[in-house]
TIDRENKOL-815317 format. One record per residue: x, y, z of N, C-alpha, C in turn. Coordinates in steps of 0.2 Angstrom, whole numbers, plus 5000, padded with zeros to 4 digits. Example, Ala and Ser with C-alpha at 12.3 -4.5 7.8 and 13.67 -1.06 7.14 Angstrom:
BEGIN
506649725039506249785039506649845039/506449895035506849955036506450005039/
# end
This chain:
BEGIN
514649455163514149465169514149545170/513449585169513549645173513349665180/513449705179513249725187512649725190/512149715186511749695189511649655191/511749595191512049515194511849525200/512249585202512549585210512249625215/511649665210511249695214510649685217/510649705224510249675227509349695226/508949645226508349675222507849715229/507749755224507349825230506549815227/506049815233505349825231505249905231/505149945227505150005228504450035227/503749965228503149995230503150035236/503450035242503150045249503650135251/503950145245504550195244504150255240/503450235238503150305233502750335238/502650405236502550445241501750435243/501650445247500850425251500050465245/500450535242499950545238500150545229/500550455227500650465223499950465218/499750425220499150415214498650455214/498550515221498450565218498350625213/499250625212499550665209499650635201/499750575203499550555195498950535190/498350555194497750555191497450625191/497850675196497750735194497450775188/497150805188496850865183497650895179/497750925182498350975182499150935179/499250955174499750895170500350905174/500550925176501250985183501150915188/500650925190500650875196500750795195/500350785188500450695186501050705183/501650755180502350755180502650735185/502350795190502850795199502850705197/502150675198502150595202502450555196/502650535190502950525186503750535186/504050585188504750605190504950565197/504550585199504650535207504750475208/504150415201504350375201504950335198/505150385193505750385187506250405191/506550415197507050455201506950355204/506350375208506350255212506850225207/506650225201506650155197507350165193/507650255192508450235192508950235198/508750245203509050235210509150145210/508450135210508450065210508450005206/509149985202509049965196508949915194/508849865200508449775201508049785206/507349785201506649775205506449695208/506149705213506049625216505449615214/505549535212505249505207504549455214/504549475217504249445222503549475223/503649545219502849575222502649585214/501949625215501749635208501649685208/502049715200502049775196501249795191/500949745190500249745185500149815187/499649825191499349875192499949965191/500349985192500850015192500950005185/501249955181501349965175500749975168/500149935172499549965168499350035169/499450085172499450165174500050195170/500350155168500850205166500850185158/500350115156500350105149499550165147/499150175151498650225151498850285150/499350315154499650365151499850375145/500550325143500650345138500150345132/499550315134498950285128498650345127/498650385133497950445133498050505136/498650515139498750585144498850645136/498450695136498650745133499350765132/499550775138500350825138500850765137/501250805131501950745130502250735135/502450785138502750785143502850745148/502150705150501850665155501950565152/501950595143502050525138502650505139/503050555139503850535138504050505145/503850545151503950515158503750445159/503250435156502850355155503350325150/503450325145504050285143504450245146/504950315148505450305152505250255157/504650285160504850245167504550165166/504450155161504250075158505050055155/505350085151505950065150506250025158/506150075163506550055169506350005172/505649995171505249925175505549875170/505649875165505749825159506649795160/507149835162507749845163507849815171/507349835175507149825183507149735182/506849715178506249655181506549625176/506949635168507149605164506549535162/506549475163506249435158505749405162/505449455168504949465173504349495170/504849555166504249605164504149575157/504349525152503949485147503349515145/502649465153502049475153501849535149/502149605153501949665151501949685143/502449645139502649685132502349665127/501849605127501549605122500849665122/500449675129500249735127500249795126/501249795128501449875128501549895120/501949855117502049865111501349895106/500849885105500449915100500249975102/500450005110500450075110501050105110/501550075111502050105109502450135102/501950105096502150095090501450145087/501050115090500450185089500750255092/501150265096501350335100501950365095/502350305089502950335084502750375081/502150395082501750445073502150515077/502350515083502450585084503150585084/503350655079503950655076504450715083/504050735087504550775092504850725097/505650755097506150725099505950695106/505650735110505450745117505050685120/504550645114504350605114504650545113/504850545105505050485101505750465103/506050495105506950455109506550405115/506150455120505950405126505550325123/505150345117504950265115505450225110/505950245108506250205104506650165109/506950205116507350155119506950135124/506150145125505750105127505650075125/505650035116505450015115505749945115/506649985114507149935115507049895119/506949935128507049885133506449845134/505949845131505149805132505449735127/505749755122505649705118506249655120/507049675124507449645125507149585131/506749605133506349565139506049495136/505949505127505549455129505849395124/505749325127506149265125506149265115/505549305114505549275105504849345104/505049365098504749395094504149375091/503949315089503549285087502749315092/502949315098501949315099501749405097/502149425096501949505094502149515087/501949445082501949465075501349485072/500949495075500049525071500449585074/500449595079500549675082500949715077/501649705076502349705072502149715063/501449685062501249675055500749735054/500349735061499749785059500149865060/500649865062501149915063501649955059/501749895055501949905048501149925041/500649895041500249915037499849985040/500250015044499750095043500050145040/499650175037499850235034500250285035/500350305042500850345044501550335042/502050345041502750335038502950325044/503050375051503350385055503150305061/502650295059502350215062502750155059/502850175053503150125048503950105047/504150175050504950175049505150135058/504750155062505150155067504850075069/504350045066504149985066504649965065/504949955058505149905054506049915058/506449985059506949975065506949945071/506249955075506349905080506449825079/506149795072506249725072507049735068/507249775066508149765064508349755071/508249805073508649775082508349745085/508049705088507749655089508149595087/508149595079508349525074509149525076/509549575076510149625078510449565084/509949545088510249525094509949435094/509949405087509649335089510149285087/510249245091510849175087510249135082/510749135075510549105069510049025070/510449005078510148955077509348935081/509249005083508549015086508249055081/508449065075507849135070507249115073/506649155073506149145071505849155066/505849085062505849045057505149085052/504449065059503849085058503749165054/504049215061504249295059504449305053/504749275051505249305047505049275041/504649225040504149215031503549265031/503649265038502849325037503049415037/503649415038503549495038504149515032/504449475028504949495025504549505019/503949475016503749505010503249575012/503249595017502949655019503549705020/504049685025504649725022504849745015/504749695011505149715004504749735001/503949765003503749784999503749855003/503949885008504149935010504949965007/505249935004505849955001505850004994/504949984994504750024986504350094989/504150104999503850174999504250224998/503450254999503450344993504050375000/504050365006504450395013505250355011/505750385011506450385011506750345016/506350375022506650355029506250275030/505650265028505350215029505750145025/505950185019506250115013506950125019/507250145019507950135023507850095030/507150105034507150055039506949985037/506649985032506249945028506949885025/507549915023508249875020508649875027/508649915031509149895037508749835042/508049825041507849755044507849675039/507949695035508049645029508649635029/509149665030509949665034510049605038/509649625045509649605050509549525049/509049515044508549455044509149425037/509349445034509949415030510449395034/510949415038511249395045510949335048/510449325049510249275051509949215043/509549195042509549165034509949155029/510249205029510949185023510549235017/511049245015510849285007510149245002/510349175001510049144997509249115000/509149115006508449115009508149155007/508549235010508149285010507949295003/508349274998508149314990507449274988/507649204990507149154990506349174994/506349194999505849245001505549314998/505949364996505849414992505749384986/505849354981505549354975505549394971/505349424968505649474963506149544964/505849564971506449604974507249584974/507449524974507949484974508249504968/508049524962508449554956508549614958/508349664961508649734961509449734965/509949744959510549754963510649784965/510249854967510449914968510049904977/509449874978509149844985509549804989/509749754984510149684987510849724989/511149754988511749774990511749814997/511249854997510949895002511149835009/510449795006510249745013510849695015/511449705009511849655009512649715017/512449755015512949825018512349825025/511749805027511349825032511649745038/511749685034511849635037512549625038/513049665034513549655039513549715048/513349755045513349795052512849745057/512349715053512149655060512349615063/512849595060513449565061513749595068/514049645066514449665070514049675077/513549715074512949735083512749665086/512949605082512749555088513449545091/514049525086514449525090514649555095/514549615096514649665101514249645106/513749615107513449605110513449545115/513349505110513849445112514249455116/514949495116515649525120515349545125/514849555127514649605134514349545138/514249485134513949455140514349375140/514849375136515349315136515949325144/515849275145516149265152516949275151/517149305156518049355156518449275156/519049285153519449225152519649215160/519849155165519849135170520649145170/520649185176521649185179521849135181/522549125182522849055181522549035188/522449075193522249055199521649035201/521249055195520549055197520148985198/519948965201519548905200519148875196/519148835193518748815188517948795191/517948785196517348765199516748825200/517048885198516448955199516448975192/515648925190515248945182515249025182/515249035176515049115175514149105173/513449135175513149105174512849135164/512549095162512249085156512249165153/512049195147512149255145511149275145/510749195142510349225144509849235152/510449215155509949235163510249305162/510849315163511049385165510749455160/510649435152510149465147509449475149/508949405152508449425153508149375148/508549345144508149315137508249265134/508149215130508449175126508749205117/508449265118508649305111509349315111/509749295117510449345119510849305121/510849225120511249185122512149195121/512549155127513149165124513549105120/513449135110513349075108513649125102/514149085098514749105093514249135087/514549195084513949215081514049185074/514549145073514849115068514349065066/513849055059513449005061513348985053/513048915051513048905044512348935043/512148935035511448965032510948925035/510548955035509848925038509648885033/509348805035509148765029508348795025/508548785020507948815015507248795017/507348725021506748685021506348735024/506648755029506048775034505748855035/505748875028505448925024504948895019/505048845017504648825011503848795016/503448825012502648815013502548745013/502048705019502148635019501548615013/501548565012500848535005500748475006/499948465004499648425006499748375000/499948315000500148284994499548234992/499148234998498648184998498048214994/497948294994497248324991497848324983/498148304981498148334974498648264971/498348194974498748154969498448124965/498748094959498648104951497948064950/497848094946496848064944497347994940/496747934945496847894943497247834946/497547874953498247854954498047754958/497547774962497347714965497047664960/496947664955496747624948497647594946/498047634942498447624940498847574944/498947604951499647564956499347514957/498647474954498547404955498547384947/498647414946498547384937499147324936/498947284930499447224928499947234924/499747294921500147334916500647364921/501447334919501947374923502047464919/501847454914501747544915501347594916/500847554915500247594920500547624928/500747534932501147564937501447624936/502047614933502547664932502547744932/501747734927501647814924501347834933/500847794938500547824944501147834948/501547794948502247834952502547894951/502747894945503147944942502648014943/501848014943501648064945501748094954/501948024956501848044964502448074963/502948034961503648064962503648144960/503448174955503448244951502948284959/502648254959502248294965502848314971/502948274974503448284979504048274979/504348284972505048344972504648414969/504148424966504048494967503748504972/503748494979503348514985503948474987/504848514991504848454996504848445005/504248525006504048495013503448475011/503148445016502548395017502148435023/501548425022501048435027501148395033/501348385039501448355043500848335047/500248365047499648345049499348295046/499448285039499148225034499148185036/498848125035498948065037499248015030/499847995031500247965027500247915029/499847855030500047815032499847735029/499447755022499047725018499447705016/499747765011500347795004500947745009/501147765012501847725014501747655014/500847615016501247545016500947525007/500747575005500547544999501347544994/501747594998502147594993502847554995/502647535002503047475004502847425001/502447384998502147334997502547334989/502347374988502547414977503347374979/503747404983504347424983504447354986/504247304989504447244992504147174986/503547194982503347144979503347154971/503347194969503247204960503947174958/503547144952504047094949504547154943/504347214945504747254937505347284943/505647294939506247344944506247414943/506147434937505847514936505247544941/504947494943504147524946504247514955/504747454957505347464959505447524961/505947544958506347574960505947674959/505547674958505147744957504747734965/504447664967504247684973504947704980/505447674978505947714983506247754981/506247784976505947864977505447904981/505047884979504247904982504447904991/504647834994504747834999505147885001/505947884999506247975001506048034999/505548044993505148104996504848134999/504448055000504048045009504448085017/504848045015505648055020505748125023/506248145017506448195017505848265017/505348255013504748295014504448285022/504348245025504148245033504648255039/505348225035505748245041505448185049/505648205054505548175059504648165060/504248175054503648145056503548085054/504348085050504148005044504447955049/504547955055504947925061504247865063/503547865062503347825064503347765059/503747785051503547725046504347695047/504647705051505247705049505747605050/505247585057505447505058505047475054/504347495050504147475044504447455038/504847515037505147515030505747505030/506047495035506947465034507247435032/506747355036506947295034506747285026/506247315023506347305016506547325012/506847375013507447425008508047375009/508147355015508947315016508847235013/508347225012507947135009508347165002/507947234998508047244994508847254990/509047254995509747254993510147214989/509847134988510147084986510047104976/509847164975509847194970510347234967/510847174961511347214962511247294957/510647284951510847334946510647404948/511147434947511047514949510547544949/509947524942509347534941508847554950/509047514953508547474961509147514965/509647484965510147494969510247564974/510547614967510547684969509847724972/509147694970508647724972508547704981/508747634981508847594989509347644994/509947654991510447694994510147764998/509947784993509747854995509047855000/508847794999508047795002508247775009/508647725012509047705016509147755021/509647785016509847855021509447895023/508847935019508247975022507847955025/507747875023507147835030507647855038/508147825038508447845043508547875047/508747945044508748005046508348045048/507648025048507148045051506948005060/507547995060507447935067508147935068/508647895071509147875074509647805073/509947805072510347735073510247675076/510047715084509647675088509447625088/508747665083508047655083507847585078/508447585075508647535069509147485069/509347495075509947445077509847355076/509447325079509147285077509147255070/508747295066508747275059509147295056/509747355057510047335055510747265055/510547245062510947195064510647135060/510247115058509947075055510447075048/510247115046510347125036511147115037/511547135043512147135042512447055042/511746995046511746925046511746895041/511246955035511146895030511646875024/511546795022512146795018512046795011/511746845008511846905003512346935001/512646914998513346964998513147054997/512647054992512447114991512247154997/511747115001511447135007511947165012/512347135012512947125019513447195016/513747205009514147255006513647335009/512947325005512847385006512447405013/512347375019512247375024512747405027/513447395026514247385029514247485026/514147485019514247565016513647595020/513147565021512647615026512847645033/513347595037513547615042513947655041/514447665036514947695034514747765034/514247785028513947865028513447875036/513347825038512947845045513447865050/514147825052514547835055514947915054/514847935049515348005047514748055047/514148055050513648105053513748125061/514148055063514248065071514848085074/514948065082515548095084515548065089/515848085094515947985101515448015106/514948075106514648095110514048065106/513748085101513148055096512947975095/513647955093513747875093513147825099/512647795097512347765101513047705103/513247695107513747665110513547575112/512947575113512747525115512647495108/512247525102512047495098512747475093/513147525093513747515091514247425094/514047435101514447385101514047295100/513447305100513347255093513447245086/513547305082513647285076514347255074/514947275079515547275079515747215077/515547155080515847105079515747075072/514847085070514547085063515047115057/515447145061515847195056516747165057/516847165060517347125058517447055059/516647015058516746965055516746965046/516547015044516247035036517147065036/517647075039518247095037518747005034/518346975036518446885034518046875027/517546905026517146865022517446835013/517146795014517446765005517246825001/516846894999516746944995517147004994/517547004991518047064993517547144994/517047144990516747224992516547214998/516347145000515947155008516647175012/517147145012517547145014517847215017/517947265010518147305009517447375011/516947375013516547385013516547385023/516747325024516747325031517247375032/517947375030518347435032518147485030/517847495026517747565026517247595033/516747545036516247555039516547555048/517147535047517647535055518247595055/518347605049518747665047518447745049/517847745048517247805049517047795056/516947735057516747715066517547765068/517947725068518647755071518647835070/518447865066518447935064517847955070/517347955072517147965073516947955082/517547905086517447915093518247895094/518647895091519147895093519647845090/520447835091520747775089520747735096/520647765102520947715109520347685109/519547725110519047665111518947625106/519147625098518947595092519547545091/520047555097520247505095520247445100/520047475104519747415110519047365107/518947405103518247375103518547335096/519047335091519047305088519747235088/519947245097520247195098520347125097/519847095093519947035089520447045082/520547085081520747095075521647135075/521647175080522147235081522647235078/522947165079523447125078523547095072/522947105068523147055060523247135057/524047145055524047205052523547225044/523547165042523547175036522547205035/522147175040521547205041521447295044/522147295049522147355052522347405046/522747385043523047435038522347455034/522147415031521647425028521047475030/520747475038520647515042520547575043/521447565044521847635044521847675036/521847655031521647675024521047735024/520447705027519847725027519847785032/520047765039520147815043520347875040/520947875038521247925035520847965030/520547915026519847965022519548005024/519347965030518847995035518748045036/519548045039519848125042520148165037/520148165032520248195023519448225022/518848195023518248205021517848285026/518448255033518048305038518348355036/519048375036519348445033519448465041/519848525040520448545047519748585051/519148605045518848655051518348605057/518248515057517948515060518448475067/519148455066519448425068519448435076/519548525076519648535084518848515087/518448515085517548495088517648425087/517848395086518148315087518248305092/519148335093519448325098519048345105/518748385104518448405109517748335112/517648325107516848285109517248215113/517848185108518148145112518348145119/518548225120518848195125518348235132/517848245129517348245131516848175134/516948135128516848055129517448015134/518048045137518348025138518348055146/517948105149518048115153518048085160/518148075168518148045172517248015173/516848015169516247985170516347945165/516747925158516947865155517047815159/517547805165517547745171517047705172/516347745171515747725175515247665170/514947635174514547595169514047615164/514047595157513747645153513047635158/512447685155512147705159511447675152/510847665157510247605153510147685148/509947645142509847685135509247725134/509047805134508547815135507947815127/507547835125507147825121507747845114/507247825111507847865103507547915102/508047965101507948015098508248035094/507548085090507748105080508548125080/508548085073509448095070509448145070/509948205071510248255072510148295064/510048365060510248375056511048395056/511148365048511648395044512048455048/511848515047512048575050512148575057/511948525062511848535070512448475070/512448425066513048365067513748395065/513548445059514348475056514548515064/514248565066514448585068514948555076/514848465078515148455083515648395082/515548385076515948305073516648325070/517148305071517448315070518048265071/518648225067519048185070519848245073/520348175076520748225080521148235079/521448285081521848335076522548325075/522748265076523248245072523248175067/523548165062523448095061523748045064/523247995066523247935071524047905068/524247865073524947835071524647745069/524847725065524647655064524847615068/524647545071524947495073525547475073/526147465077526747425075526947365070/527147385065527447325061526747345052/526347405055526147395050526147475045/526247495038526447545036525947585032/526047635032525347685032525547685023/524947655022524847655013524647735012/524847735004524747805001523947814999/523647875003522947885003522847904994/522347874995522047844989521647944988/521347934979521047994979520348024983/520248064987519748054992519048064987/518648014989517848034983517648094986/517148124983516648164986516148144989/515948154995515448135001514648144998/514348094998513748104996513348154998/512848184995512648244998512148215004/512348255009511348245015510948255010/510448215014509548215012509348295015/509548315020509548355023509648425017/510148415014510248475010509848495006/509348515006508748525000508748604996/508848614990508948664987508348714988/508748794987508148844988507448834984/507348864990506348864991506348884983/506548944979506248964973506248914968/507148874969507148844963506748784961/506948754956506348694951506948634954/506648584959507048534958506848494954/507448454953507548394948507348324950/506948274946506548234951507448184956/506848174960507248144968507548084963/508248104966508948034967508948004960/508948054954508948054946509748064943/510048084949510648124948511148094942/511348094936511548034934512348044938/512648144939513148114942513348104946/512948104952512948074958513147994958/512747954952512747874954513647874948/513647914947514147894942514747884949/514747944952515247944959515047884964/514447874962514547794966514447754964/514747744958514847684955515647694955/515847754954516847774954517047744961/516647744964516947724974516947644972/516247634971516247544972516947514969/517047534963517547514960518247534963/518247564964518747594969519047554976/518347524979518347464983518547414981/518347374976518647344970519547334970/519447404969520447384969520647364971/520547414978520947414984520947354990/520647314987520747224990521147184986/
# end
């Protein structure tokens, strides 16, 4: 917190001299100085402006100045004293910066000191005011494309510092596909000082993106070693200036006396902004998706395609699929405006009724490219298409199978566990063995996304008994399959409430141990960095509002990505102790975790058609058997 927290807000209209605006619209530059100094003496005396009155008029006089007064000397005073209303009024004065900035940046042509310190650190404090960089991107671009160097260098540095102070997890996503191929073509001007500011904002936007975005963005600039190194040497200093920044507004460690009841308050009210939250600079790569241009898949599918997907000929089928497929693995975002809603039930219909299993199995692909390509828009196909991925399951040849698995999980994921609770309670009824095993491994990879705060708790406690009924069944893989799916549940809200909830059982060691087996995978799969944000969610879940009746379940809301669920899931940081009487078998080889649907390879590269992986099914063909054994 600083000090200005604590100051009290002063209106400092009714304190400027009776013939200000005389003086400032004087003839005589001396005089519009005098009343310029005057006001810049008000506005550093008084360093918290009151937000209760209006500035417009006063700060539109002083953006006039700076736009058109002849003498420097009257420009620079005008700067400064916007700097102060901006510092004064912090995320008050916002309104003012979107039109202060294109004269600010029009006023950098001027290379005397006198003038250009006054706007760079005007410029600072206009732009620290405002919540997101994004509505001053035409400004920030037409700023960048003028000809002057001196317009061009100090453009391209103000969006370094700017980007300097954002958490990775608010980039703006938008900014940063539109100005970084205009950056990097500024890495090649004829101006020295321009290319320099031109690699220290590509720094900054590295820092936030990750390396592999940004190369993926830059395009052929991405081979210059001599560039990439620069911008690689610009992002660690971005680093540091946010952490630094960061420290200035992270709350003082609390003395043993102090009360836990006085919050420090938020970093972006005391900042002024949401650009400057207090939030760990430490943060994973930004997902590739959301650089990648969206595509209409509906204007460009395969001549023919509505012909073939009815044809009698299963290869006809096959060949109109494998076009759609090839389409959206090379495109894997989607137009989110399109209307998909044809394509989805025709390819439900493909995927529920064709008698080939190849034609089959290309339309659940298709379906997860849908998925995955729309992300939480594919959430309105999703009670549609559940129940017949999970019907589909009675299919044991990997052919169908592996394609079901992967579609399973991306239909999913664009919605909640929630949202799907029901049916999946249904599939877990049926007496399919097939149906029931891979239902039980569906819960299982859906369980090891959560944590005991994520967990829908209600839908949880209907599948539980479904699940350790299927810990009885005559099928060893259902069997084993169920532990696996109670061992991830346990990793994921606890051993005290998982094992209340699986009270019927507790006590039969030889179920528990087996349990306990997977558990321990579990907590082998999450690794030591996510254990302590486990512990924490836990016992967060376990706080004095756990006493209280759970509370009626509000709408579902979209599954969490990959990167936002790593960062809070975690199990607890020591290993559970088993049941008495029952002994902790030797953890088996841990598989490798299926990859997220979520993980989508860089923008530039060529992907490989959807869930083709041969050795992904071979690892899930190594686990199945593995299940196998271990009954």
């Amino acid at each position: 917190m600083s000090n200005w927290d604590y100051i009290d807000e002063v209106d400092i209209l009714p304190k400027l001299p009776p013939n200000f605006d005389e003086l400032r619209e004087s003839k005589k530059w001396q005089e519009r100085k005098e009343a310029l100094e005057t006001l810049l003496k008000l506005l550093t005396d008084n360093e918290r402006l009151s937000t209760k009155v209006s500035y417009a008029e006063l700060v539109g006089n002083l953006q006039t100045v700076l736009a058109k007064d002849a003498n420097i000397n009257c420009q620079a005073l005008a700067a400064k004293c916007i700097g102060k209303f901006a510092t004064g009024l912090r995320t008050k004065f916002a309104p003012f910066a979107s039109p202060l900035l294109p004269v600010i940046f029009e006023k950098m042509k001027e290379k005397k000191p006198v003038l250009r310190e006054p706007l760079v650190e005007c410029s600072n404090e206009v732009g620290r005011t405002m919540t997101s960089i994004e509505p001053s991107q035409e400004d920030i671009l037409a700023a960048l494309a003028k000809p002057n160097p001196q317009i061009k260098q100090q453009t391209a540095l103000f969006v370094g510092r700017q980007l300097d102070l954002v958490v990775p997890a608010k980039q703006p996503k938008g900014f940063v596909k539109a100005i970084v191929p205009v950056l990097g073509k500024l890495t090649g001007d004829a101006d020295q000082d321009v290319r320099e500011a031109a690699l220290q904002a590509l720094g900054a936007i590295q820092r936030l993106i990750g390396d592999k975005n940004l190369k993926s963005l830059l395009g052929d600039l991405s081979t210059d070693e001599g560039k990439m190194k620069k911008i690689g040497e610009y992002a660690e200093k971005s680093a540091a200036t946010f952490a630094e920044e960061q420290s200035k507004f992270a709350p003082p460690a609390p003395a043993a006396s102090t009360s836990s009841g006085a919050a420090a308050p938020s970093a972006a009210a005391s900042t002024g902004g949401s650009s400057r939250p207090a939030e760990p600079a430490a943060a994973e790569e930004a997902d590739p998706w959301d650089f990648i241009d969206a595509f209409d898949v509906l204007d460009k599918m395969p001549d023919g395609f509505d012909t073939n997907i009815e044809s009698k000929k299963w290869q006809e089928r096959k060949e109109a699929l494998e076009g759609l497929l090839q389409l959206l693995t090379n495109n894997p975002k989607l137009e989110p405006k399109a209307n998909y809603g044809a394509l989805v039930e025709r390819l439900q219909k493909v995927l529920e009724k064709d008698a080939n299993i190849n034609v089959a199995a290309l339309a659940a692909n298709c379906l997860t490219g849908l998925a995955t390509g729309l992300r939480t828009k594919f959430q309105q196909f999703v009670i549609s298409v559940t129940p017949i991925i999970f019907e589909k399951f009675k299919e044991k040849k990997p052919t169908l199978r592996d394609p079901l698995i992967n579609c399973i999980d991306a239909v999913v994921a664009t919605s909640n566990l929630e949202a799907v609770g029901e049916i999946v309670l249904a599939a877990l009824g049926k007496p399919n063995p097939s149906i029931k095993t891979q239902t039980n491994l569906f819960l299982q990879r859906t369980f090891m996304k959560l944590n005991s705060q994520t967990m829908p708790k209600k839908t949880l406690k209907t599948l539980i008994p479904l699940l350790i009924k299927h810990s009885g069944d005559s099928d060893s893989e259902v069997r084993d399959a169920s532990y696996a799916a109670m061992g991830a549940m346990m990793r994921a809200i606890g051993e005290k409430p998982a094992l209340q909830l699986l009270a019927d059982i507790v006590t039969d060691n030889i179920k528990m141990g087996k349990i306990k087996e997977y558990h321990q995978k579990a907590l082998a799969e999450a690794g030591p960095a996510e254990i302590a944000a486990m512990v924490q969610s836990i016992h967060k879940a376990d706080a004095p509002a756990a006493a209280v009746p759970p509370k009626k379940a509000g709408p579902p809301k979209s599954a969490p990505k990959k990167e936002e669920v790593d960062e809070e899931e975690s199990p607890e940081e020591e290993p559970l102790k088993l049941p008495p009487g029952t002994e902790k078998k030797k953890e088996e080889k841990k598989p490798s975790p299926r990859e997220n649907i979520e993980n989508e390879p860089p923008v530039a590269a060529k992907v490989e058609l959807l869930l083709a992986d041969n050795g992904e099914k071979a690892q899930r063909i190594k686990e199945e058997k593995q299940l196998k054994v271990s009954s």
